[in-house]
N, C-alpha and C positions, 0 to 999 in steps of 0.2 A: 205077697201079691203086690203088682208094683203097680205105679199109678203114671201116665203122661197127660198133658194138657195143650192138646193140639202141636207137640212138639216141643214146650218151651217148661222148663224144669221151675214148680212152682212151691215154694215151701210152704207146708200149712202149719206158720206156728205163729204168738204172738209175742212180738221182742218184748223184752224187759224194758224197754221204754215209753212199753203202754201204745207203741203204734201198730197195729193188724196188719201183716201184710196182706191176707184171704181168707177167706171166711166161704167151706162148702154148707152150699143147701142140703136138702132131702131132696133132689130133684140131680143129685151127682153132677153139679156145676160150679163151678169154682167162681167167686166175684172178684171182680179186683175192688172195689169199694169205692169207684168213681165213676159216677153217673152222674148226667146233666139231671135234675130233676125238672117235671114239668109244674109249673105253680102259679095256675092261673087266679087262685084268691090270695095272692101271696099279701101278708100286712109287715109294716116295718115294723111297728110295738115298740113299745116301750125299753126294753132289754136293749134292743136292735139301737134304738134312740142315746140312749144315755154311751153305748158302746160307742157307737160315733162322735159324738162329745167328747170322748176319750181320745179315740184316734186323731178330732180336730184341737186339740188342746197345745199336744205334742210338735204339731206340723205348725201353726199358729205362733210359740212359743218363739222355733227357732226362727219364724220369719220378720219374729216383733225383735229380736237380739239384732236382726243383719241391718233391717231400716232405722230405729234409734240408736243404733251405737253409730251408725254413717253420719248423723247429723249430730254427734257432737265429739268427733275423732278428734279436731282440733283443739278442743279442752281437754281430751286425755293425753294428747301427747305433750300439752302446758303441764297437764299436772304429773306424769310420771315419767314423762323424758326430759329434754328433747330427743328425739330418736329417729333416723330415717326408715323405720321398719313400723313405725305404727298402725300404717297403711291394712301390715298384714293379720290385727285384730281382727278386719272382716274379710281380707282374700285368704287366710287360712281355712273359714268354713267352708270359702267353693270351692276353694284346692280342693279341699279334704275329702267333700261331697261327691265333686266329680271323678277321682281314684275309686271311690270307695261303694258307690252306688250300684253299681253292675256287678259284682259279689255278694253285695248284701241282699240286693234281689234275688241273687240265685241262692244264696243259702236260704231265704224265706219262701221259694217254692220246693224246695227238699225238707227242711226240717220244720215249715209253718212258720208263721207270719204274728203270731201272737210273741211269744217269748223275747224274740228278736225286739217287737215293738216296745214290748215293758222294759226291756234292757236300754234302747236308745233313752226313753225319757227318763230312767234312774243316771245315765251318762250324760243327759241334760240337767240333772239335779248338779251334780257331782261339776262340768265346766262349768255352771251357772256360780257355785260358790269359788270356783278356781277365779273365777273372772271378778267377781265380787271384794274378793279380800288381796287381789294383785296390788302389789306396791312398785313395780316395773313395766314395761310393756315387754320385754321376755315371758314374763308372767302370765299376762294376756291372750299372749300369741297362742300359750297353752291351753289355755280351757277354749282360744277359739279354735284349735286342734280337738279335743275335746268333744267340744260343740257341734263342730264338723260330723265327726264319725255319729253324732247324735243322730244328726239330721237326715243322715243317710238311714238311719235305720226307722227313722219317726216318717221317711217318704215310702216306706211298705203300704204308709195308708194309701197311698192311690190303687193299691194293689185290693186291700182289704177292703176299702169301702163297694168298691164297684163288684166283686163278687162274689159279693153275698145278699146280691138284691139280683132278680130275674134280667137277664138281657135287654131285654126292650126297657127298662129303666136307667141301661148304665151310664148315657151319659145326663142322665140328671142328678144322678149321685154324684159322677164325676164332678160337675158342675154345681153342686153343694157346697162339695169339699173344695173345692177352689174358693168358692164364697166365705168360707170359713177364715182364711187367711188373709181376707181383702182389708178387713180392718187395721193391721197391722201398715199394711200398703197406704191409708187415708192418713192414720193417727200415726204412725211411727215417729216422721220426725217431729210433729208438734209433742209428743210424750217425751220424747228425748230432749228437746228442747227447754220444754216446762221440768221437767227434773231435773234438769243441768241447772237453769236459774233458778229453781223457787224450791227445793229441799235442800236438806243439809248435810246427803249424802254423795246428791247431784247425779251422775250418770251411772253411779254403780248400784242406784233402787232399781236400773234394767234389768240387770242379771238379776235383782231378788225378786221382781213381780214374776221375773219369766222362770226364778226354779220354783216359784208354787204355783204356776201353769204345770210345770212338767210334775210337780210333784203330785197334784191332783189328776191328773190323768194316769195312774199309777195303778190309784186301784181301782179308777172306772174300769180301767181295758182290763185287769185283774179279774174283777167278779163278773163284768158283763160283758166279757169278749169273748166267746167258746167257739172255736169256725171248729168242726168235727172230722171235715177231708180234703183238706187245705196242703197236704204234703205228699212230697215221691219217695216210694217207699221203691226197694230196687231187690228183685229173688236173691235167696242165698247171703243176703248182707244184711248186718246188723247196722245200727244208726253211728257207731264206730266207726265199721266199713266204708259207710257211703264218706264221714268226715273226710277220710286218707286218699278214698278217690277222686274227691273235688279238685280243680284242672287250677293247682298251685303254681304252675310255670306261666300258665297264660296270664293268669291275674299279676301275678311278680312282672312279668314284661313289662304288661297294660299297665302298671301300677309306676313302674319307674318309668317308663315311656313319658307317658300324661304328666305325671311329676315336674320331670325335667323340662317339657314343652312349658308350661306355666309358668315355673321359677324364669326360664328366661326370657319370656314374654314379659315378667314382671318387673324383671331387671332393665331390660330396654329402656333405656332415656331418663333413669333413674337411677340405679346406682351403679350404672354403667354405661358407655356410649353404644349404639346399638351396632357400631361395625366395631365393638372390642370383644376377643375371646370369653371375658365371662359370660356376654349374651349370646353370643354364634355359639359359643358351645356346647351350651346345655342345649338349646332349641336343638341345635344338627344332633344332638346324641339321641335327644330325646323322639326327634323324625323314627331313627334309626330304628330304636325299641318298637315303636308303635308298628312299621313296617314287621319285625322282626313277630310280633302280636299276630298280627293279620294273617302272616302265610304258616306259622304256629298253628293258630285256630284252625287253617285252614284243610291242614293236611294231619292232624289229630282229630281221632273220634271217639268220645268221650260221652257218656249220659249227663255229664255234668260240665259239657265247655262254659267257659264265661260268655263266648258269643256262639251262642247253640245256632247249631246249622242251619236246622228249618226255620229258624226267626230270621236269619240272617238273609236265608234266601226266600221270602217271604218280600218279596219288592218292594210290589204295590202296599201291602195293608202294613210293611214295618218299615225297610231300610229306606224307601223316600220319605216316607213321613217324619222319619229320624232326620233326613238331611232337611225338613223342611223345620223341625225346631232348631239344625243347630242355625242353618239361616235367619229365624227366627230372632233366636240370639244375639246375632251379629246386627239384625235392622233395629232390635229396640233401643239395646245399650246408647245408642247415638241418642236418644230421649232421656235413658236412665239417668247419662253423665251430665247432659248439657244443661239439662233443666233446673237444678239445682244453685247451677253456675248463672243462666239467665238470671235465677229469683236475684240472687243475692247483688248482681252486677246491676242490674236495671230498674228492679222494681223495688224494692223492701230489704233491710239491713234488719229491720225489728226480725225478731225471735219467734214470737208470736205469728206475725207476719206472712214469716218464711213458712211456718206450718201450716198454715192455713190456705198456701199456695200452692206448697205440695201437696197436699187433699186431693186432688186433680186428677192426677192420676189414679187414685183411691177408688175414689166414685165411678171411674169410668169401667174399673175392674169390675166391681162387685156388680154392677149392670149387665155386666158383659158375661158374667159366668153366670149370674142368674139366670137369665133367657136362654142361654145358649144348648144346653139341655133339651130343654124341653122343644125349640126348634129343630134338632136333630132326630129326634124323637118321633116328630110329627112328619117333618118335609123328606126325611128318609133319604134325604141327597148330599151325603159328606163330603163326596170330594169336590162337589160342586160348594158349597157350604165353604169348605176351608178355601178353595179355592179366591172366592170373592173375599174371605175375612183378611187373607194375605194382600190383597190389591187394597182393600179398600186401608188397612194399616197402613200401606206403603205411601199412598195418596198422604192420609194424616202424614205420615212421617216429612214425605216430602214438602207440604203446604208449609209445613215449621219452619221454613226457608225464607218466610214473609217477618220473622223477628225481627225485629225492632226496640228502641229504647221501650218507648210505649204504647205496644201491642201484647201488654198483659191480659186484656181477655179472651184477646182470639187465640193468643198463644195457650193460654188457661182450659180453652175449648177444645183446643186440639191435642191439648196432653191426654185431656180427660177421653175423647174419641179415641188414640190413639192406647190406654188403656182398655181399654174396651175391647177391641182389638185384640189386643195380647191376651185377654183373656177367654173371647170367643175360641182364637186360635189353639192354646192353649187344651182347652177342653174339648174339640172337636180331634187333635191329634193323640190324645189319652184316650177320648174313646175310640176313632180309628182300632189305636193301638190294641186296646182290651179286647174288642171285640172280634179283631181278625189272626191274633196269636194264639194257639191252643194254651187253655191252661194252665198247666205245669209250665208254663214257661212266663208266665204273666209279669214277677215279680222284676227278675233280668230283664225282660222288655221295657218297662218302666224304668229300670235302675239305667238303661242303656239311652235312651231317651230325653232322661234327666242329665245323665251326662254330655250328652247332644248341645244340647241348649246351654250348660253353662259356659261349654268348651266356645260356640260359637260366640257368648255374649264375650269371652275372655278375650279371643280372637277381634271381636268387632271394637272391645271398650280399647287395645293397643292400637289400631287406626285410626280412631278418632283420638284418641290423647295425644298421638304424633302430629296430626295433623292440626289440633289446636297448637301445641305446643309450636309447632314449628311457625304455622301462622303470627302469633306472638312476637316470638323471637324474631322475626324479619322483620313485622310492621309495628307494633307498640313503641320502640322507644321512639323510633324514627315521628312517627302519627302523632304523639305528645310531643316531643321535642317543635316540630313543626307546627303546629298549633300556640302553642306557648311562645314561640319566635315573631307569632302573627300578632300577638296580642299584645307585643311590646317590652316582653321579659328580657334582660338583656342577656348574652349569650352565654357570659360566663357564668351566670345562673343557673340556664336551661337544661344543664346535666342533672344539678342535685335535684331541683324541682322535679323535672320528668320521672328522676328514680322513685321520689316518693308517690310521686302518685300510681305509679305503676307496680308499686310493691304495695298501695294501701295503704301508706303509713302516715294516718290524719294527722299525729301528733309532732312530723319532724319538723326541728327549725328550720330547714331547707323552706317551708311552709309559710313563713311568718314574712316575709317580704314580698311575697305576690300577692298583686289584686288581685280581689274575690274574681272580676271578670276574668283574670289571667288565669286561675284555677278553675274555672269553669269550665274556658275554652279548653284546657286540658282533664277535665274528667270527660268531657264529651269524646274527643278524641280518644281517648281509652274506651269508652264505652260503644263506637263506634268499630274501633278495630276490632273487638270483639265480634259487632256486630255481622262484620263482614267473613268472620272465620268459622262462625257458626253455621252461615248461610252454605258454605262449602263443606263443612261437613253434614249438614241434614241432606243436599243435593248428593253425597258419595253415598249417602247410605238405601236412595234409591234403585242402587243397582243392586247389592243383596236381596231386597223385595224384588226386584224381577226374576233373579235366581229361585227364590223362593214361591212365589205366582206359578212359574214355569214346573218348578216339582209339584207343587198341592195337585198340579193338572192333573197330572198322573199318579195319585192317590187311587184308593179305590171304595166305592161304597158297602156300607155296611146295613142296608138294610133287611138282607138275607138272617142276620145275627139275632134282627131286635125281637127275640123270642121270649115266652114264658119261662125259657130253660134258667135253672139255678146252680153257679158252678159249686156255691159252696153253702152247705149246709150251716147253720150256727144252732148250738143249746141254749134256748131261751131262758133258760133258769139262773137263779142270781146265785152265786157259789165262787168261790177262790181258784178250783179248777184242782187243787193239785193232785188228783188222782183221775183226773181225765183221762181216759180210755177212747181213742180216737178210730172209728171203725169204715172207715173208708180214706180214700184217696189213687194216686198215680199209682198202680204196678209196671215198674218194667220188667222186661225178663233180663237174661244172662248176657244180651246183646246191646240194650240198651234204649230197647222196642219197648212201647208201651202195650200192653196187653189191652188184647181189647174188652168189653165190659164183663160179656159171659164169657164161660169157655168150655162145651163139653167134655166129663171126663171118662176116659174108655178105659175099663177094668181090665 
């Protein structure tokens, strides 16, 4: 006797890796094992609790390695170089990230989100001691490689936290789990700082605080992380199958594409002039691949592309929102870079000082992803919502333009608003994101996303470092030299004088022959020409935020989503898992169609 199921060939068996493809009733219906459930007493509990403590440990971990290793790169590359590459102890992790995030999502909506997760924080144990016990910055570079591919697998938590709590909650989970991470953002560089001066290991207690963050969250998400129908199970193939059908060319493209964009975005004006073939040519090769990605994807049809079709053509609720983080990207960086460079130029040299400066930003976050939630929640108006949180960032970004020697608090003000900002924005385009992509696709939406924003901020951080850079170079020696001429230095002086101060270098003899007035008038000048180069780049990065403004516009809302519905079930029970038995999730058939819930079956 043979059996069909509305036409589409359904196997009823249960693989050997404990995942059900279907499961018939007594009622001759076939399930596919994913259904939205309704849960209108839904509670998080305790189980639920500690699990996300797990998932934020991981995510928190790698974002405490990116902010206190930045504030004290210059003491590593004292202690294990000199090196012109040390740079890439932290642009190795968003290289890595952004390659590597739109795969890793898509395999954590195929084979679940759990395993993937425990693997990233055991490969945050693992670069954590690579980075630890480095005697080179070769060495470094590696576990921030490492670290990298951590990250990308420890960012499934945006995927996990938000659903496995009902719809109309997600973007306050979202906005948790951002808060989760904001600490790192307040305290990063004052931690980095303070272990660099006052232990006796100095900047490498980083990596040890941060592998027993990863190492504790190990066996939280272990015993209290069970999601039960979190994966695409596909007719006729085993969990083998689906591995060999995953869309290896596209990601290879994508993967060397983005690569080579970076590397020579990176090299530009650094270890290379930006009209010599080491930089034109990776950047043109790398165009090239990304193009070659695009019409790839385009014209292959696959259950498992890297940029799955319907997300892609999914406008409103994905691919603007996408280009509104990598915008995003591009308007903040001009704050990320410059403010650091103010503290130290204008305000405070102390160590102490400097942290407590950069906090700023910190507070403004952890503000901003706290409420942001639960006002999307409530006011049910997203794209209006992102809409203003874009303009009103752009405004902060652009006020920045009002720096000064000393406009330390309104600058301070505005960091902190402007954090805020980033983090409203932030949390309203994750939830956008969650809530208007189906399911099975959630993990690559996020990994695609995430790549968005770092690609944009990598893109925004090489025009503005040109644009400082180039500003400098034209007006500093000349602004000091000029200044120093005024105050009576005589001429033959005025070279070596100007060099030191322009290089910072309190202690040369060049130093010992000017009046304190003469070196005054010349730090001012330096501190001035700064002043003037900053102002033109916070005023360039207002045209990004208008790009940006102009897409949020055409966002779309989501308050159609904010339902009872629950995408994903979790076992409340405390246990190791390893005989989990997962009895629902995604069917496709043989086509690459998802099957829909029921199916009757005719004898």
């Amino acid at each position: 006797m043979s059996e069909k199921v509305d036409a589409y060939p359904v196997i009823q068996e249960e693989r050997s890796s404990g995942h059900e493809l279907c499961t018939m009733d007594t009622n001759n219906t076939v399930s596919t094992g994913f259904e939205e459930t309704e849960d209108e007493n839904f509670k998080y509990g305790f189980t639920r609790s500690v699990a996300f403590v797990g998932l934020a440990l991981g995510f928190y971990s790698d974002n405490m390695v990116a902010s206190s290793i930045s504030s004290v790169l210059t003491h590593i590359n004292a202690e294990l170089g000199p090196s012109t590459a040390y740079a890439w102890t932290i642009t190795a992790i968003y290289t890595v990230v952004s390659i590597t995030a739109p795969f890793v999502g898509r395999l954590g909506d195929i084979f679940g989100r759990r395993s993937i997760l425990i693997l990233g924080n055991v490969l945050g144990v693992l670069g954590c001691i690579v980075s630890a016990t480095a005697k080179s910055i070769s060495t470094l570079i590696v576990g921030a490689v490492i670290l990298g591919l951590a990250s990308s697998m420890d960012l499934l938590g945006w995927a996990a936290v938000g659903e496995t709590v009902p719809k109309k909650y997600r973007p306050v989970a979202v906005g948790m789990y951002e808060v989760s991470i904001t600490p790192s953002a307040i305290f990063g560089t004052l931690i980095g700082l303070t272990l660099q001066d006052h232990t006796a290991l100095g900047w490498r207690n980083i990596y040890w605080i941060c592998l027993g963050l990863h190492g504790l969250a190990i066996p939280l998400l272990a015993f209290f992380y069970h999601p039960v129908n979190q994966y695409i199970a596909e007719t006729g193939k085993s969990k083998r199958d689906q591995m060999k059908s995953l869309d290896y060319i596209g990601t290879a493209l994508f993967a060397i594409g983005l690569c080579l964009f970076l590397i020579g975005l990176s090299f530009g004006g650094t270890k290379y002039p930006w009209y010599s073939a080491g930089t034109i040519g990776p950047l043109i090769i790398g165009i090239v691949f990304l193009v070659f990605t695009g019409l790839y994807e385009k014209y292959t049809h696959s259950p498992y592309n890297i940029f799955p079709h319907s997300v892609m053509k999914n406008y409103r609720g994905f691919s603007i929102v996408t280009g509104v983080g990598f915008l995003l990207g591009m308007l903040y960086y001009s704050t990320l870079i410059l403010w650091p460079i103010q503290i130290a130029t204008f305000y405070s040299r102390n160590s102490i000082t400097i942290g407590v400066y950069g906090m700023s930003w910190g507070w403004g976050s952890i503000i901003g992803a706290m409420v942001m939630g639960f006002i999307i929640e409530r006011v049910n108006q997203a794209r209006f919502l992102l809409t203003a949180v874009v303009l009103l960032m752009t405004v902060c970004i652009g006020t920045q333009a009002i720096v000064g020697i000393h406009t330390n608090v309104a600058s301070c003000i505005l960091v902190a608003l402007t954090g805020m900002m980033l983090a409203c924005a932030v949390v309203t385009t994750n939830s956008i994101i969650q809530l208007s992509v189906p399911h099975q696709y959630i993990g690559v939406a996020m990994g695609i996303v995430t790549t968005s924003r770092y690609v944009g901020g990598s893109v925004g951080s090489t025009i503005y470092q040109v644009i400082l850079s180039n500003q400098l170079s034209a007006n500093l020696g000349k602004n000091v030299a000029t200044a120093l001429a005024k105050a009576g230095v005589p001429f033959a002086d005025i070279p070596a004088i100007a060099g030191a101060i322009a290089l910072g270098e309190t202690n040369s003899p060049a130093l010992a022959g000017a009046s304190p007035a003469a070196l005054g008038a010349g730090v001012l000048a330096l501190k001035l020409t700064y002043v003037h180069a900053f102002k033109i780049i916070y005023l360039t990065s207002i045209a990004f935020g208008v790009l940006g403004i102009t897409c949020a516009a055409f966002s779309r809302n989501i308050g159609e989503f904010l339902t009872n519905k629950l995408d994903v079930k979790t076992d409340t029970s405390i246990h190791l898992g390893l005989h989990e038995v997962h009895l629902g999730g995604h069917v496709l058939n043989q086509d690459g169609e998802e099957i829909t819930r029921t199916s009757r079956v005719t004898k």
